[in-house]
N, C-alpha and C positions, 0 to 999 in steps of 0.2 A: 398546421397539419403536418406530422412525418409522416415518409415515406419509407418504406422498404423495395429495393426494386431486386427482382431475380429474375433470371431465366437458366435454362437447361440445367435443372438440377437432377434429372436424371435419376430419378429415385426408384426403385432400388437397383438398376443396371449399372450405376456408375459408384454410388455410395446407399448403405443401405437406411440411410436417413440424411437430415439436414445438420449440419454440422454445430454446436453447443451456440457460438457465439452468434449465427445465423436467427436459430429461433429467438436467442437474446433480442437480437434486430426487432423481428418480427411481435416479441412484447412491448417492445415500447412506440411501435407504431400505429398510426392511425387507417394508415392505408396500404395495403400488400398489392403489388404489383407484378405479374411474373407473365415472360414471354415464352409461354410454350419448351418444350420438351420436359413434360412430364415423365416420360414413359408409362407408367400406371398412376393410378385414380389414386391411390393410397394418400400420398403427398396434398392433393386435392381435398380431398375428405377433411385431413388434420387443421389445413388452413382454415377450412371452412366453421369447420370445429369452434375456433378460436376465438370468433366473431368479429373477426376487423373485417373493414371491407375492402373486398377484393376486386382487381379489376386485372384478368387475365386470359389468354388464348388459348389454343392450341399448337403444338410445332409436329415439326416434320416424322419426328420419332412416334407420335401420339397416336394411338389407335382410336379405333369405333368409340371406343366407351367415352375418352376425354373428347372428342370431337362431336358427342352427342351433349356433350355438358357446356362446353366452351367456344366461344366462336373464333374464327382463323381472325377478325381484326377487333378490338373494343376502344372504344373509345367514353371518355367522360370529363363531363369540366368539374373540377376542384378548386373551389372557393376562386371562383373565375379564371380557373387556366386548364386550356382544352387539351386534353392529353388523350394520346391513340397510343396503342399496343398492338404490334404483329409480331410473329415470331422474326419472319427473314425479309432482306430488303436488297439481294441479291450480292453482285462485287462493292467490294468499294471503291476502286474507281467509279465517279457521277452519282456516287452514294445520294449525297445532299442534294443535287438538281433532281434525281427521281423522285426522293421522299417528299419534298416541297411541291411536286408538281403531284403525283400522291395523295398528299396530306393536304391540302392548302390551307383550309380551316383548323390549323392545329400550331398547339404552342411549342408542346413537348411530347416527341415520339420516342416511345420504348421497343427496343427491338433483341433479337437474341440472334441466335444460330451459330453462330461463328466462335462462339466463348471469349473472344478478345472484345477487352472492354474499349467501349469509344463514348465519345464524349467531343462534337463538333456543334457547330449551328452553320444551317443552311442559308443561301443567300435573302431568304424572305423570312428569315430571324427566327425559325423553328428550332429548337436544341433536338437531337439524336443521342440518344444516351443508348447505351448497352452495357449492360453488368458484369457483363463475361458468365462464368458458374461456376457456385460456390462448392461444387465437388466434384470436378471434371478438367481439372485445369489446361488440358492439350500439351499445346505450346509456351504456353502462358509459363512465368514464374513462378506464379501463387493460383490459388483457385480464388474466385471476387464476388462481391453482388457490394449495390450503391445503396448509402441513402441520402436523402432529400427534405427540404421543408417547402411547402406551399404557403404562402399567405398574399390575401388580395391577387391573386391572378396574375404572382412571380414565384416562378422557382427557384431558391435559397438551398446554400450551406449542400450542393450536393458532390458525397466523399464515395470514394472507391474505399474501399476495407480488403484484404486480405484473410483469408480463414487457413 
């Protein structure tokens, strides 16, 4: 099973679409992932459009309309590995002790907010992944979103990309 994972792409206040090699991603995946900050439905729509399945939040930036579609935590297992998505998960300082104690029941948490990509496991062997966004770069070098393969209820082959 691939993955696609994104957060804060910010569409259209930061870029007024997802960037070529992004959607590239997002055709050859099986499953679209994305932590919030939307800003408008638009992006939402397109995904939806596409027909992969999605498993995605709301963030901080999201109004009424995405927060009437989406819920702030989702969670789903994928061919046996339990995966949650929130947008934020505060400093990172005690990042890992909060989410583990958070999360308990989960393999691999996806989160966004921050734009800087991370990529740790907590002490009760949870991975924390974050994409950074793929058109918002901050601080960051590049603008980024990850992807991943699941099979049997392990998470495989997962790459940071630059856009």
């Amino acid at each position: 099973m691939r993955l696609v994972i994104l957060a804060d792409t910010h569409v259209p206040k930061r870029a007024r679409a997802l960037p070529a090699r992004v959607w590239q991603a997002v055709g050859e995946a099986d499953v679209v992932v994305h932590a919030g900050d939307w800003v408008e439905a638009g992006l939402l729509d397109e995904l939806e459009e596409r027909g992969k399945r999605l498993i995605a939040v709301y963030g901080n930036n999201d109004g009424e309309d995405l927060r009437a579609r989406l819920p702030a935590v989702a969670r789903a297992e994928l061919d046996g590995l339990r995966l949650a998505v929130v947008h934020e998960t505060g400093a990172a300082k005690g990042r890992e002790q909060r989410c583990a104690a958070a999360f308990p029941d989960t393999d691999v948490l996806v989160f966004g907010h921050s734009h800087i990509p991370w990529d740790t496991v907590a002490g009760n062997g949870m991975r924390l992944l974050n994409p950074g966004s793929p058109t918002d770069r901050r601080r960051q070098p590049r603008c980024t979103y990850l992807t991943a393969r699941i099979a049997k209820g392990r998470l495989t082959d997962v790459e940071l990309h630059g856009v």
